[in-house]
BAMIBA-929244 format. One record per residue (C-alpha): x, y, z; residue number from 1. Coordinates in nm, 4 decimals, padded with zeros to 6 digits. Layout:
rec u X&v Y&w Z&i NUM
...
***
This chain:
rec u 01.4225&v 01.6404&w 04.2350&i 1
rec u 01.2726&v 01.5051&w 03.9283&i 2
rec u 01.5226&v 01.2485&w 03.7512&i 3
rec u 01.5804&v 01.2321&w 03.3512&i 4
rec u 01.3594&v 01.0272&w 03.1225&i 5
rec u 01.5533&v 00.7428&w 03.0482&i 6
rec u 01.6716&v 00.6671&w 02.6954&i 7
rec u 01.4464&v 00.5078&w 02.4256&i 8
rec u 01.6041&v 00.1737&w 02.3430&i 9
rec u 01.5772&v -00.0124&w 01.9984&i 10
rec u 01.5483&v -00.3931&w 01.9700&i 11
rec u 01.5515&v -00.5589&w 01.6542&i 12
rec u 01.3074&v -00.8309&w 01.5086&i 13
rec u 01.4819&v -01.0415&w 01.2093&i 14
rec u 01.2728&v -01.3784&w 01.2384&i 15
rec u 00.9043&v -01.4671&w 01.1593&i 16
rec u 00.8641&v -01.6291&w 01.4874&i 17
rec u 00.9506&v -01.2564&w 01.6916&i 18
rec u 00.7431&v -01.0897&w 01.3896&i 19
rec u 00.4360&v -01.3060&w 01.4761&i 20
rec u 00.4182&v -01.1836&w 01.8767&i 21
rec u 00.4302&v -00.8002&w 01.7409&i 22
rec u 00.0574&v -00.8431&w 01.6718&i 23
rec u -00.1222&v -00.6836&w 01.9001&i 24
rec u 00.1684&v -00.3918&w 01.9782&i 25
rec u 00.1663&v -00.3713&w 01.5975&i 26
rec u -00.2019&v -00.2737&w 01.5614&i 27
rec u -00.2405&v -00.0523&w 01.8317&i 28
rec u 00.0476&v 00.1827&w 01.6814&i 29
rec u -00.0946&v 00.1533&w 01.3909&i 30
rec u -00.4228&v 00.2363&w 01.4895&i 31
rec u -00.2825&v 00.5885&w 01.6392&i 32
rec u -00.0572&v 00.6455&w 01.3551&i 33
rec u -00.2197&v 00.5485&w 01.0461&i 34
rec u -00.5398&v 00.4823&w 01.0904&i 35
rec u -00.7625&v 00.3868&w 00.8820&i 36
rec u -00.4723&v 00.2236&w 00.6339&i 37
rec u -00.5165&v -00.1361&w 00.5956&i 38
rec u -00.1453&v -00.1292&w 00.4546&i 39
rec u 00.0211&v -00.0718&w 00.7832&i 40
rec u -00.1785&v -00.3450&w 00.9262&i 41
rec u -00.0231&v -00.6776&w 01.0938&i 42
rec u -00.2222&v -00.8579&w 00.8856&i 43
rec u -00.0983&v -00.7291&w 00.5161&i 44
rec u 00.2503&v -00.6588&w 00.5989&i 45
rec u 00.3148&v -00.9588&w 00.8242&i 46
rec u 00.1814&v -01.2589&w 00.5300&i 47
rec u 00.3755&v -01.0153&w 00.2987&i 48
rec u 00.6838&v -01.0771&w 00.4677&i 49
rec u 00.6078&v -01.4927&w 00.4892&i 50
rec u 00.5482&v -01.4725&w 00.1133&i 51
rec u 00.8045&v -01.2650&w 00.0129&i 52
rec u 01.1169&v -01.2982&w 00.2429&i 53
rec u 01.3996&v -01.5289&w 00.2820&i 54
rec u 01.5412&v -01.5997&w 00.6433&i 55
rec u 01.7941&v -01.3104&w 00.7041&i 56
rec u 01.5990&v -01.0433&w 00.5466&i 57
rec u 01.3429&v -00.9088&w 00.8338&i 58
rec u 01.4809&v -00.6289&w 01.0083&i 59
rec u 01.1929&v -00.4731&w 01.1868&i 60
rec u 01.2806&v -00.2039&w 01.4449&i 61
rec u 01.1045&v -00.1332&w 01.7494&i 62
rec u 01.1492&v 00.1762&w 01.9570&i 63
rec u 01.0802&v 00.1793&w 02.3232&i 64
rec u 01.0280&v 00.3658&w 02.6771&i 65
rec u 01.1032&v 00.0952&w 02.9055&i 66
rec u 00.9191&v -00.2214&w 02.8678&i 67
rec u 00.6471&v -00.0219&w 02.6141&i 68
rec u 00.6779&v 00.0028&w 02.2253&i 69
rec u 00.6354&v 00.3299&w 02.1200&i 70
rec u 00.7251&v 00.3108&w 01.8014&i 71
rec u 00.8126&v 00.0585&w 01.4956&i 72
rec u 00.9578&v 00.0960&w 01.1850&i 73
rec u 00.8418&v -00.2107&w 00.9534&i 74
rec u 01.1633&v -00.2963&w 00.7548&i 75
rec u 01.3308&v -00.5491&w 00.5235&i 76
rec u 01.6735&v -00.5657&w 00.3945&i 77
rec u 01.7168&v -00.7010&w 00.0413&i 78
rec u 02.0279&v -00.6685&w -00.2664&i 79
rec u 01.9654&v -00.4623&w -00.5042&i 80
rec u 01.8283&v -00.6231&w -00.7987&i 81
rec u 01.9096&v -00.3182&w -01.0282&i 82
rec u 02.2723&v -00.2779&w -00.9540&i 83
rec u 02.3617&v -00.6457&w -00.7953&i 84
rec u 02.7327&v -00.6086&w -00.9134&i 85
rec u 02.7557&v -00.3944&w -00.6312&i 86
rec u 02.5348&v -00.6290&w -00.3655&i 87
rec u 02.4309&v -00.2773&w -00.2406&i 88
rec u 02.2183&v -00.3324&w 00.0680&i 89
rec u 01.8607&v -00.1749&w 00.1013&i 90
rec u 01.6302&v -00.1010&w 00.3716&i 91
rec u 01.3113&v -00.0843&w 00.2288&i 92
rec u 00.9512&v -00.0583&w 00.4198&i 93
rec u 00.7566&v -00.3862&w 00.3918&i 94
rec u 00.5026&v -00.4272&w 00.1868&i 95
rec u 00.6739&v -00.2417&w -00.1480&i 96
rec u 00.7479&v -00.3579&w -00.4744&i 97
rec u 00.4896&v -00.5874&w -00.6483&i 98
rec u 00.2233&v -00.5353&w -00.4208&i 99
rec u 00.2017&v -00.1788&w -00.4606&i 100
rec u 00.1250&v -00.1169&w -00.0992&i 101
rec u -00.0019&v 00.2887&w 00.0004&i 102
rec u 00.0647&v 00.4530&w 00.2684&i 103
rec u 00.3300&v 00.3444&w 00.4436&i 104
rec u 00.5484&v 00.5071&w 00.7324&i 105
rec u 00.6771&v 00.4563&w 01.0646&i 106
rec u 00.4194&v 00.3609&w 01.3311&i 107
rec u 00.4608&v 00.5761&w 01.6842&i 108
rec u 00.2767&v 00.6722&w 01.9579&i 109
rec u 00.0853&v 00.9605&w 01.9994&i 110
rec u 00.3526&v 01.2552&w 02.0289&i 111
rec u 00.5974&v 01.0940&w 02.0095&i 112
rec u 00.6963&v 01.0390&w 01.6475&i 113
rec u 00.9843&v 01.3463&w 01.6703&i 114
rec u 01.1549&v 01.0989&w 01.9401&i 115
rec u 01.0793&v 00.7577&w 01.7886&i 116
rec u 01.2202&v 00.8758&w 01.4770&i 117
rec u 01.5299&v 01.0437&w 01.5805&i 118
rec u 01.6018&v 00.7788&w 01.7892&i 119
rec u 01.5635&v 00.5387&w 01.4609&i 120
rec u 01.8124&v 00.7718&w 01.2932&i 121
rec u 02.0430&v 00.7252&w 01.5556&i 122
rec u 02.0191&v 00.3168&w 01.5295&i 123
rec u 02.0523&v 00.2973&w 01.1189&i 124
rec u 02.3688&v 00.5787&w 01.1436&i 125
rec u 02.4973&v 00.3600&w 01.4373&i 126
rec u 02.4367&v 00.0389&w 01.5996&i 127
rec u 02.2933&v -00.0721&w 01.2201&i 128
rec u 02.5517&v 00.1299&w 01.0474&i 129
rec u 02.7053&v -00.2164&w 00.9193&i 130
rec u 02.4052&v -00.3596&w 00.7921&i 131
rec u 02.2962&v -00.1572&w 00.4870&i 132
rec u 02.3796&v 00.0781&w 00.1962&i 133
rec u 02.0739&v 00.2904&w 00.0798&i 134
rec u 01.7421&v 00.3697&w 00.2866&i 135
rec u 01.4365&v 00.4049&w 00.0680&i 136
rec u 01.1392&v 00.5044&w 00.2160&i 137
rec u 00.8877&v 00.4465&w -00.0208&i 138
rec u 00.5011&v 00.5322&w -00.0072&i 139
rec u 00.5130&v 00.7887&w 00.2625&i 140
rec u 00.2205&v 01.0292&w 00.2863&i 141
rec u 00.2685&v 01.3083&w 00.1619&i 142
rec u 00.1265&v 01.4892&w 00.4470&i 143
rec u 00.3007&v 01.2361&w 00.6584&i 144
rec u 00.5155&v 01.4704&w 00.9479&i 145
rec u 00.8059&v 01.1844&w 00.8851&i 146
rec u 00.8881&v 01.3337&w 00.5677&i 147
rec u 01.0089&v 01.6691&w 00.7685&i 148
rec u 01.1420&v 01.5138&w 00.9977&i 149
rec u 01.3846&v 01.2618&w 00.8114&i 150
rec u 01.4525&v 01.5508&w 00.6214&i 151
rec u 01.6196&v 01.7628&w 00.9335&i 152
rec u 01.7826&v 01.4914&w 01.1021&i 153
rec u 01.9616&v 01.4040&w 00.7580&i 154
rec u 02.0540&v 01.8314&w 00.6612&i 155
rec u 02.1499&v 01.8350&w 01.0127&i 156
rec u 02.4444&v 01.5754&w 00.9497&i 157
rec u 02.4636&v 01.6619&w 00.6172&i 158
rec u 02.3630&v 01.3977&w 00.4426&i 159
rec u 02.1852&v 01.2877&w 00.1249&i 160
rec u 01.8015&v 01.2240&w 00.1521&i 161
rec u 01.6705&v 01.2899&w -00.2153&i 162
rec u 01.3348&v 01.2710&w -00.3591&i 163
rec u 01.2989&v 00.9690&w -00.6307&i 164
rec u 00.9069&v 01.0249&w -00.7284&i 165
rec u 00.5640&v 01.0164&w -00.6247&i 166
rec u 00.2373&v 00.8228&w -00.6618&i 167
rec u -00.1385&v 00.9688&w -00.6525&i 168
rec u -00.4420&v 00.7765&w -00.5488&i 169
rec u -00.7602&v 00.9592&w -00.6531&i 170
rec u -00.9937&v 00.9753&w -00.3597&i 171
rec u -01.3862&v 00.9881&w -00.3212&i 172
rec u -01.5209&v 01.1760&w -00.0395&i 173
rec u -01.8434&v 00.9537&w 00.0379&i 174
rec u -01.9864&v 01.1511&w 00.4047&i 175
rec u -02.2563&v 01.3763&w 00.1727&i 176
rec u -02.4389&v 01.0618&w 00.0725&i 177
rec u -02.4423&v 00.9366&w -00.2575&i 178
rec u -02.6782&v 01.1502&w -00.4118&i 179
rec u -02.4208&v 01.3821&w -00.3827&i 180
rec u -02.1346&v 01.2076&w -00.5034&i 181
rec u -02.3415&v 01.1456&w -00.7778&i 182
rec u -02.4379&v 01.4933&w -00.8731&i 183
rec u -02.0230&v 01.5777&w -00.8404&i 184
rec u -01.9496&v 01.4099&w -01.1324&i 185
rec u -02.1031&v 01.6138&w -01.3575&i 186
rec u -02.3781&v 01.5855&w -01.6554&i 187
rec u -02.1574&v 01.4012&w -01.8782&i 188
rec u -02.0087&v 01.1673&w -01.6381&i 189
rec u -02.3906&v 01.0673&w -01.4939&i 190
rec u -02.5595&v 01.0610&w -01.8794&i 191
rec u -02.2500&v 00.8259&w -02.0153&i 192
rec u -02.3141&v 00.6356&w -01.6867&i 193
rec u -02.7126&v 00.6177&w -01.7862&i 194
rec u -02.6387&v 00.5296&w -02.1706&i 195
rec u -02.4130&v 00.1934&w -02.0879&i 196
rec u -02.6148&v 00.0711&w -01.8066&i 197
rec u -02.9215&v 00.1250&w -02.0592&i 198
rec u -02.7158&v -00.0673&w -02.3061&i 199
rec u -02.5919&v -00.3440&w -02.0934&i 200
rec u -02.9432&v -00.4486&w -01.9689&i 201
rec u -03.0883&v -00.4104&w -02.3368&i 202
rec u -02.8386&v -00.7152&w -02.3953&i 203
rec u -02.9454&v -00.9047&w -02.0812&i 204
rec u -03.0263&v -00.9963&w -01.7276&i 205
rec u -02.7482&v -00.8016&w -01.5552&i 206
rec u -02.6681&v -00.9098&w -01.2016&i 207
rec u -02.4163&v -00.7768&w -00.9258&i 208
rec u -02.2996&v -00.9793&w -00.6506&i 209
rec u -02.0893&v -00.9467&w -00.3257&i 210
rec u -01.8850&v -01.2078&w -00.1184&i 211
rec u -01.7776&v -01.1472&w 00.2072&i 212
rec u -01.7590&v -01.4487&w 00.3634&i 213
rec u -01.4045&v -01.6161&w 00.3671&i 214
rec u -01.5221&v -01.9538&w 00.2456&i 215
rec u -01.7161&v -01.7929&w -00.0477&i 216
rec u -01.4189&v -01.5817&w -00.1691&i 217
rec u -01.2390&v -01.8851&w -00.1313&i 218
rec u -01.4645&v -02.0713&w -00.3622&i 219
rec u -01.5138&v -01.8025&w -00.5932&i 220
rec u -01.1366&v -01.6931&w -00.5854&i 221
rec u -00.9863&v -01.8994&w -00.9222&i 222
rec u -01.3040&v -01.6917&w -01.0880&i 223
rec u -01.1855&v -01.3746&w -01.0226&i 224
rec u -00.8248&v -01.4590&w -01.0967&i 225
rec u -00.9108&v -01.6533&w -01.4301&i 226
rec u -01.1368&v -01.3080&w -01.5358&i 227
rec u -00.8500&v -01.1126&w -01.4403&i 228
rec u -00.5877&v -01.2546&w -01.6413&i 229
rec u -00.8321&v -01.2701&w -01.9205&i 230
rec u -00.8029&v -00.9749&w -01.9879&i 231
rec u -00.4456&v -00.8992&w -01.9804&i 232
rec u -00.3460&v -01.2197&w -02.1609&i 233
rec u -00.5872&v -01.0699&w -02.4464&i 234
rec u -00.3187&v -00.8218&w -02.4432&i 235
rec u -00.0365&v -01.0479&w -02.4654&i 236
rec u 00.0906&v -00.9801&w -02.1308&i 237
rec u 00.0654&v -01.1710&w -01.7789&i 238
rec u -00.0770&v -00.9057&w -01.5984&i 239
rec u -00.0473&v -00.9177&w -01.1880&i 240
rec u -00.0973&v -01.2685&w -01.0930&i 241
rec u 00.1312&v -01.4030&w -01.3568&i 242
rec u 00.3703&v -01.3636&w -01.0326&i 243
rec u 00.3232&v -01.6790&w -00.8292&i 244
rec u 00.4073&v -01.4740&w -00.4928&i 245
rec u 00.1731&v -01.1940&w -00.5476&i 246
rec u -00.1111&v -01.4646&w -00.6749&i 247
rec u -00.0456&v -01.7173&w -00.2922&i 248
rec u -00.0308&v -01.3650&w -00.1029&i 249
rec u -00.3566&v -01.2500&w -00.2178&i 250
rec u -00.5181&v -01.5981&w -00.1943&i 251
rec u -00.4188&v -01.6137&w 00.1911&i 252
rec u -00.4701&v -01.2181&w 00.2235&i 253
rec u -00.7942&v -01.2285&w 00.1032&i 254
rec u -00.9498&v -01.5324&w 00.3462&i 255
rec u -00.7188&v -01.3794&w 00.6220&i 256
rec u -00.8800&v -01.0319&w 00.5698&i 257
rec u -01.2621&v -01.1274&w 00.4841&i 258
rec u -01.2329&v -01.3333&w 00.7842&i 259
rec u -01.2195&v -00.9798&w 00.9948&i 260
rec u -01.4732&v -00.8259&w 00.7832&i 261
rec u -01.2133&v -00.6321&w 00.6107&i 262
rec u -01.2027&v -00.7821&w 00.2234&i 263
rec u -01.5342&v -00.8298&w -00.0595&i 264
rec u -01.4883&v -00.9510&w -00.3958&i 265
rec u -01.7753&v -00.8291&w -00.6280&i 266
rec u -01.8898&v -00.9695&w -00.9371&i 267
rec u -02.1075&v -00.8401&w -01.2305&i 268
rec u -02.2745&v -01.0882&w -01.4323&i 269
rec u -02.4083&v -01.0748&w -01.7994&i 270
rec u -02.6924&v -01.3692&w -01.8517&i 271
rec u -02.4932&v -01.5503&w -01.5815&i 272
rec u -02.1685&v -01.4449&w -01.7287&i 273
rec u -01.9324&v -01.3073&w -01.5116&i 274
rec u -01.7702&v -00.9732&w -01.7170&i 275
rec u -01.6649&v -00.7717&w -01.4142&i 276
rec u -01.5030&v -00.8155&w -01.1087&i 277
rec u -01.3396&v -00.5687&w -00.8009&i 278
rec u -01.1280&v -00.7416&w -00.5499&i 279
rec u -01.1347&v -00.4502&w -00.2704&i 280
rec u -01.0860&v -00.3618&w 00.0964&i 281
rec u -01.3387&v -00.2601&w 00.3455&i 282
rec u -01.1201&v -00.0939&w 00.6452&i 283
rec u -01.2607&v 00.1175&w 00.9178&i 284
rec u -01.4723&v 00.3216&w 00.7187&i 285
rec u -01.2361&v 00.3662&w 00.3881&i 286
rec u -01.3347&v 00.1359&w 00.0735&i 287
rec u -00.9810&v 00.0480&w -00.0906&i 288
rec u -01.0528&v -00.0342&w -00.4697&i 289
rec u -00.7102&v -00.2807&w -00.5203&i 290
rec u -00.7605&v -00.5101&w -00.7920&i 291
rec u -01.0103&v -00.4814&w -01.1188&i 292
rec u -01.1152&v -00.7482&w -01.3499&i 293
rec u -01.2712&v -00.7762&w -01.6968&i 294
rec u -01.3649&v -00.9839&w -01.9865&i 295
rec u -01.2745&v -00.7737&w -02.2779&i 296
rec u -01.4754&v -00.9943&w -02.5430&i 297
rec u -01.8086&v -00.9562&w -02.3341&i 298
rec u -02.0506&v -00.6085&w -02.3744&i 299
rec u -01.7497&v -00.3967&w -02.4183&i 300
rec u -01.9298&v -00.0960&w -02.5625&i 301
rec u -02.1208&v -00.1240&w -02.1878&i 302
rec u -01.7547&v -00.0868&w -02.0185&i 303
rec u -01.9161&v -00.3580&w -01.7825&i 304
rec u -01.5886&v -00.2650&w -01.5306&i 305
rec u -01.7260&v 00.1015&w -01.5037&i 306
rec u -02.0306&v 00.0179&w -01.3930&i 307
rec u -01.9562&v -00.2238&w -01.1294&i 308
rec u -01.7230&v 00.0454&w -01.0240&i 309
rec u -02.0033&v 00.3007&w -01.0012&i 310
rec u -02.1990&v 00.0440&w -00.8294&i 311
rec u -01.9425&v -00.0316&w -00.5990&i 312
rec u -01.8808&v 00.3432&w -00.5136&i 313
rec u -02.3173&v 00.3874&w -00.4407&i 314
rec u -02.2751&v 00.0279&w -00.2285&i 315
rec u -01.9906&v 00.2569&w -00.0153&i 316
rec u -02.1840&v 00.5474&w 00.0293&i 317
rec u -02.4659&v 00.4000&w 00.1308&i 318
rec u -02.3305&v 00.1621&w 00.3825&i 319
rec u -02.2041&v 00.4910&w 00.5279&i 320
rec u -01.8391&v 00.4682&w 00.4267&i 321
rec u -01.6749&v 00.7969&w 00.4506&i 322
rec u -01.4106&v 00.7050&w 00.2188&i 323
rec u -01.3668&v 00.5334&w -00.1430&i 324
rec u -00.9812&v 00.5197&w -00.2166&i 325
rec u -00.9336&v 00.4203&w -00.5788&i 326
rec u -00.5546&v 00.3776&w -00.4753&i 327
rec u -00.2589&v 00.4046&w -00.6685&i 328
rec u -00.2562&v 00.5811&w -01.0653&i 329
rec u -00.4302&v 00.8404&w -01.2204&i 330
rec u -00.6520&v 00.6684&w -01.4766&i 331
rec u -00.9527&v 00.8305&w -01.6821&i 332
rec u -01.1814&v 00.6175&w -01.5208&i 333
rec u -01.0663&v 00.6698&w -01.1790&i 334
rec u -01.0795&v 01.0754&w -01.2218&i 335
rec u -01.4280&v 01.0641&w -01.3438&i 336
rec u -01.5435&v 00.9974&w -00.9588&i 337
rec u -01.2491&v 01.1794&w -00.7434&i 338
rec u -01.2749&v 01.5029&w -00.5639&i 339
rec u -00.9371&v 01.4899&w -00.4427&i 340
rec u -00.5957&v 01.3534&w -00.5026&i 341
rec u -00.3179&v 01.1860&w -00.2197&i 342
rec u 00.0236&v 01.1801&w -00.3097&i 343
rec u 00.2581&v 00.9509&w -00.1618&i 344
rec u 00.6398&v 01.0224&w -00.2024&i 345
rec u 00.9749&v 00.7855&w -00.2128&i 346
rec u 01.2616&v 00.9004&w -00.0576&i 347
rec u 01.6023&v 00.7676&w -00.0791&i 348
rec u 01.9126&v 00.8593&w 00.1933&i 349
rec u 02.2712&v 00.7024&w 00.1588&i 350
rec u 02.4909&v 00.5978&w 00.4313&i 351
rec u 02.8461&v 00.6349&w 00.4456&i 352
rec u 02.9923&v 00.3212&w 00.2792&i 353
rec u 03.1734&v 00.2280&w -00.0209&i 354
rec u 02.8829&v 00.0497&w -00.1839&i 355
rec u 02.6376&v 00.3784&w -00.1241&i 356
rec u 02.9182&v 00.6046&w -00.2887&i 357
rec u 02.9881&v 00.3621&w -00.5783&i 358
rec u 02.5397&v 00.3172&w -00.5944&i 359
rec u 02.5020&v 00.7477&w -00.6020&i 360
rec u 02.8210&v 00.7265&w -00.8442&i 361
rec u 02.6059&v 00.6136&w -01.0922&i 362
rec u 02.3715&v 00.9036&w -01.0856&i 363
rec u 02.5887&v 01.1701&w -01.0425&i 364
rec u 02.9273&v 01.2712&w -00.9542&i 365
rec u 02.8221&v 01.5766&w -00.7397&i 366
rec u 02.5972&v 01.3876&w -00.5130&i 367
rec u 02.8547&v 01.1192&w -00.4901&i 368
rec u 03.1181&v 01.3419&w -00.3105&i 369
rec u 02.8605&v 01.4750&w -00.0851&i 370
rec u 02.8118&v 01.1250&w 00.0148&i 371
rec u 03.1607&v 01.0347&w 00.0779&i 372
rec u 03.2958&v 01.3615&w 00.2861&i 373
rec u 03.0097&v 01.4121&w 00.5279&i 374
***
């Protein structure tokens, strides 16, 4: 007689010392669950959390059969900074808020993500139950089967799991070659292209260059940054790496990941004038286009950062990436090249505590009573 499976089991990670032995467990769910997604990496999301957290706020579960993890959900616990007269607690995925992170989900095995998660339901609406407020699951895939599946185990206690909004990320399908990525853009698109290239080498030698190596990011890194906030300071405003964490994340996230093959920072260069830059991510066989730069007072009729963009798109193609991810935001610029779109949705659930009824009070009565008698 064949004897029942025995229960999955959760055990909880809250310091950086347990974080940084998840490694190589980490990876390999991720590499069944998301793959492809250099945001639900070790890498990114564990020098996120030693940049961004304070001792006390790691709260990553794992899920397992046994002695094997079969599934982790990558979590943080902060106070709300929107509504701290109410300290509401949040469990929030790492890797959110300035860093603008895609993608992001829990990690399980293959098949077993129905399990993992309802067993992770279980844990926050019990043995957790004490620890937090409001559950926001931001970034998740929109074809993600979590997004079901939360959805069910929260109607099936009746409780609140709403949908707070959505991000797109226009996408570039690179597999026909670039000749055909080219012709996809259309006549307009490819004789606008023609017309500022023509005009940007009419002013100049114009020269485009990629690092790889960690030690030459490194060196040219205070470039890129310095041509970055150029251009937002010309618009009186600090633009990303006015934020001392996000600026010492990237400058350790971009050795750490060039050093695996995985980062490039290009350059285009005006008579030995840097105007353009891309800081990007090279990721098994996806191109993610993070972080432009510009110099708004250099060739600006050329739109210097569309061409290195259209450069950096043929580079892609012909390296034989099958994917050029222009991430997060719907620009002009961005739509000229994409033939699709990925949405990612944020989705917030309450639990049953004073501080989550007093939290959804301020949005709505209704919703608030719902919260408080299931």
């Amino acid at each position: 007689m064949t004897g029942l499976a025995a229960p999955l089991t959760v055990r909880c990670v809250q310091d950086f010392d347990g974080l940084q032995k998840l490694k190589d467990e980490w990876n390999h769910l991720a590499a069944v669950s998301s793959p492809g997604n250099l945001f639900a990496t070790w890498q990114w999301q564990a020098t996120w959390a030693r940049h961004y957290l304070a001792p006390g706020q790691l709260h990553v579960v794992l899920v397992c059969d046994g002695q094997s993890v079969v599934g982790l959900a990558p979590f943080y616990i902060r106070r709300s900074p929107h509504r701290a007269i109410l300290r509401g607690r949040e469990i929030r995925f790492l890797g959110t808020e300035e860093v603008c992170s895609s993608y992001l989900d829990v990690l399980a095995a293959s098949g077993r993500r129905s399990e993992v998660l309802t067993r992770l339901y279980r844990y926050l609406f019990e043995e957790a139950a004490g620890c937090w407020d409001i559950l926001t699951l931001a970034e998740l895939p929109s074809e993600s089967p979590s997004i079901d599946l939360w959805q069910r185990l929260f109607d099936q206690d009746g409780k609140v799991l709403e949908l707070l909004g959505f991000t797109a990320c226009p996408v570039v399908d690179l597999r026909p070659g670039w000749d055909d990525v080219r012709q996809r853009i259309g006549r307009t698109a490819r004789y606008n292209l023609a017309r500022k290239t023509k005009y940007a080498q009419a002013l100049g030698d114009l020269v485009v260059e990629r690092y790889t190596d960690p030690d030459i990011i490194s060196r040219h890194w205070e470039e890129y940054v310095a041509l970055h906030r150029e251009r937002w300071e010309a618009r009186g405003e600090g633009g990303a790496f006015a934020s001392h964490r996000f600026a010492a994340f990237h400058q350790e996230m971009g050795r750490t990941l060039a050093a695996r093959g995985w980062a490039e920072l290009d350059f285009l260069s005006l008579n030995g004038e840097r105007i353009a830059a891309i800081y990007g991510f090279d990721y098994e066989g996806t191109y993610s286009f993070y972080l432009p730069a510009m110099n708004p007072r250099v060739a600006s009729k050329a739109s210097p950062g569309a061409l290195l963009l259209a450069h950096s798109i043929e580079a892609a193609a012909r390296d034989g990436r099958h994917t050029y991810d222009l991430l997060q935001g719907l620009a002009e610029y961005k739509m000229v090249w994409a033939g699709r779109v990925r949405r990612s949705l944020t989705l917030q659930g309450y639990n049953r505590s004073v501080r989550a009824v007093l939290w959804k009070a301020l949005d709505g009565i209704t919703q608030a009573v719902k919260v408080l008698v299931r």
